[in-house]
PAKOLPA-750671 format. One record per residue (C-alpha): y, x, z; residue in three letters; residue number from 1. Coordinates in nm, 4 decimals. Example, Ala and Ser with C-alpha at 12.3 -4.5 7.8 and 13.67 -1.06 7.14 Angstrom:
# PAKOLPA-750671
+----------+----------+----------+-----+-----+
|        y |        x |        z |  aa |   i |
+----------+----------+----------+-----+-----+
|  -0.4500 |   1.2300 |   0.7800 | ALA |   1 |
|  -0.1060 |   1.3670 |   0.7140 | SER |   2 |
+----------+----------+----------+-----+-----+
This chain:
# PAKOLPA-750671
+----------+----------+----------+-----+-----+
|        y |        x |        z |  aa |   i |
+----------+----------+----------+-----+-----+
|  -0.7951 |  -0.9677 |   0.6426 | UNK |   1 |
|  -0.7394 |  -0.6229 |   0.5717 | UNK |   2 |
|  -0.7336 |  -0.4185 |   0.2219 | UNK |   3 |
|  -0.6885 |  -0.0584 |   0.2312 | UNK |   4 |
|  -0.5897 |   0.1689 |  -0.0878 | UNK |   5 |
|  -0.5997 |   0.5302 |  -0.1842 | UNK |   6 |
|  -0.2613 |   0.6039 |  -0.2860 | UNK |   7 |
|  -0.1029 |   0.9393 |  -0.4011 | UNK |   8 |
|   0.2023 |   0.8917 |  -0.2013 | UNK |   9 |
|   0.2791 |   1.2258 |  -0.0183 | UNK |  10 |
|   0.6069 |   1.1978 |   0.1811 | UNK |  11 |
|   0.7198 |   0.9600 |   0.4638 | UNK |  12 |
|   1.0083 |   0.8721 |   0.2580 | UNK |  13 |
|   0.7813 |   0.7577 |  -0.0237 | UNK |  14 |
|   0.5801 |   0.6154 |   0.1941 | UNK |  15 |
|   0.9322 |   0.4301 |   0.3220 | UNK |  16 |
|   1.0159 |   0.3068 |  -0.0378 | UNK |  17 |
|   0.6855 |   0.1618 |  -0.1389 | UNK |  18 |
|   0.7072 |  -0.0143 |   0.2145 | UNK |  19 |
|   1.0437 |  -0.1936 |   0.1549 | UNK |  20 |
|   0.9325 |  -0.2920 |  -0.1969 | UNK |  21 |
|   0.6245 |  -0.4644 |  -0.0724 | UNK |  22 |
|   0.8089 |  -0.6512 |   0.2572 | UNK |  23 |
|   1.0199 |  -0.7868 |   0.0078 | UNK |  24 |
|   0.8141 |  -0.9065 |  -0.2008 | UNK |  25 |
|   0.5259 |  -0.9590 |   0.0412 | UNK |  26 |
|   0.6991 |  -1.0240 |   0.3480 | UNK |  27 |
|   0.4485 |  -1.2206 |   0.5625 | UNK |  28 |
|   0.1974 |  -0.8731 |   0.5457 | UNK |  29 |
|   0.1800 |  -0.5854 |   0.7842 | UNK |  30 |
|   0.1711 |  -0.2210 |   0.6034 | UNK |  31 |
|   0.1638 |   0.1037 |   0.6944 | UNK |  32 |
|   0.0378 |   0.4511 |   0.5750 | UNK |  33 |
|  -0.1531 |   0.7348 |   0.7142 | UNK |  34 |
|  -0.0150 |   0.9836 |   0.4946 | UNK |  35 |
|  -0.2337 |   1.2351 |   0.7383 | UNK |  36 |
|  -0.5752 |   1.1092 |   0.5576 | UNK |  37 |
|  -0.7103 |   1.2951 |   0.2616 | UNK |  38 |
|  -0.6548 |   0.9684 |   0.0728 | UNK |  39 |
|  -0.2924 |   0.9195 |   0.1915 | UNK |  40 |
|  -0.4168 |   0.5451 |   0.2939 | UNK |  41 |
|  -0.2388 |   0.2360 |   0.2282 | UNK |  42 |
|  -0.3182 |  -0.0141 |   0.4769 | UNK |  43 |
|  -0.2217 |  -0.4231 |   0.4417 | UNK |  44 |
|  -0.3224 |  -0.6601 |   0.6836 | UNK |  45 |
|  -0.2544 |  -1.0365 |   0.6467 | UNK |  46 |
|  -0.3824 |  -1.3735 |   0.5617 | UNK |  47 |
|  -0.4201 |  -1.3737 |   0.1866 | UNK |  48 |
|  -0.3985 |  -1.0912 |   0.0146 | UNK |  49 |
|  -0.4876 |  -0.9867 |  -0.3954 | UNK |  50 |
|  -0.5686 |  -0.6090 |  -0.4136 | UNK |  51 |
|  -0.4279 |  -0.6370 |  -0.7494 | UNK |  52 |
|  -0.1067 |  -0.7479 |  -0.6875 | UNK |  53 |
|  -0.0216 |  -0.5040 |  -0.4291 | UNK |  54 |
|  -0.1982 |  -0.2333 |  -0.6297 | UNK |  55 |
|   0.0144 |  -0.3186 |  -0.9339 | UNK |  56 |
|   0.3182 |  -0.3081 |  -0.7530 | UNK |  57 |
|   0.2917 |   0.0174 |  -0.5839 | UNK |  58 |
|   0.2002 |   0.0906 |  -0.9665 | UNK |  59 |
|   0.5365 |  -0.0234 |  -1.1049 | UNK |  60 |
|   0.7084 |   0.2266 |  -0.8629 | UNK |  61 |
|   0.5160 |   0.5048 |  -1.0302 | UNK |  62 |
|   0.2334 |   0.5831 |  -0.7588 | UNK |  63 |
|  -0.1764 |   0.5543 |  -0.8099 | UNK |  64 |
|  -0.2688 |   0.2582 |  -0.6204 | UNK |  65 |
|  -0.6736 |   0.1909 |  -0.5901 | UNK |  66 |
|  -0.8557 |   0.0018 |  -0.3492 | UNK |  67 |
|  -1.1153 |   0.1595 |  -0.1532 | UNK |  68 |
|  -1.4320 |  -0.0475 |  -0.0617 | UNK |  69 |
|  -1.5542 |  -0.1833 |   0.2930 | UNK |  70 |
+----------+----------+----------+-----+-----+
């Protein structure tokens, strides 16, 4: 399964931060950005996933977090 967000996350270093927060709390998921799309995409890929759990805590580190549909 895969789940990909619009984020406002602009740097490679906040891009970095939001990563390590989610392994840790999420480690069994593969994530990455493409900070080079308009929407500065968010991409998770794993077995079970809830949008709103990785939405809120990209959220809690202070960054818009919205998943974009199929």
């Amino acid at each position: 399964m895969v789940i990909v967000f619009e984020t406002n996350v602009q740097t490679s270093r906040q891009a970095n931060l939001v990563i390590q927060e989610l392994i840790t709390c999420y480690p069994e998921l593969k994530i990455n950005f493409d900070l080079e799309d308009c929407d500065k995409i968010l991409r998770i890929e794993g077995e079970e996933i809830k949008a709103v759990d990785i939405s809120a805590a990209v959220q809690v580190l202070g960054y818009n977090c919205k998943e974009l549909p199929y």
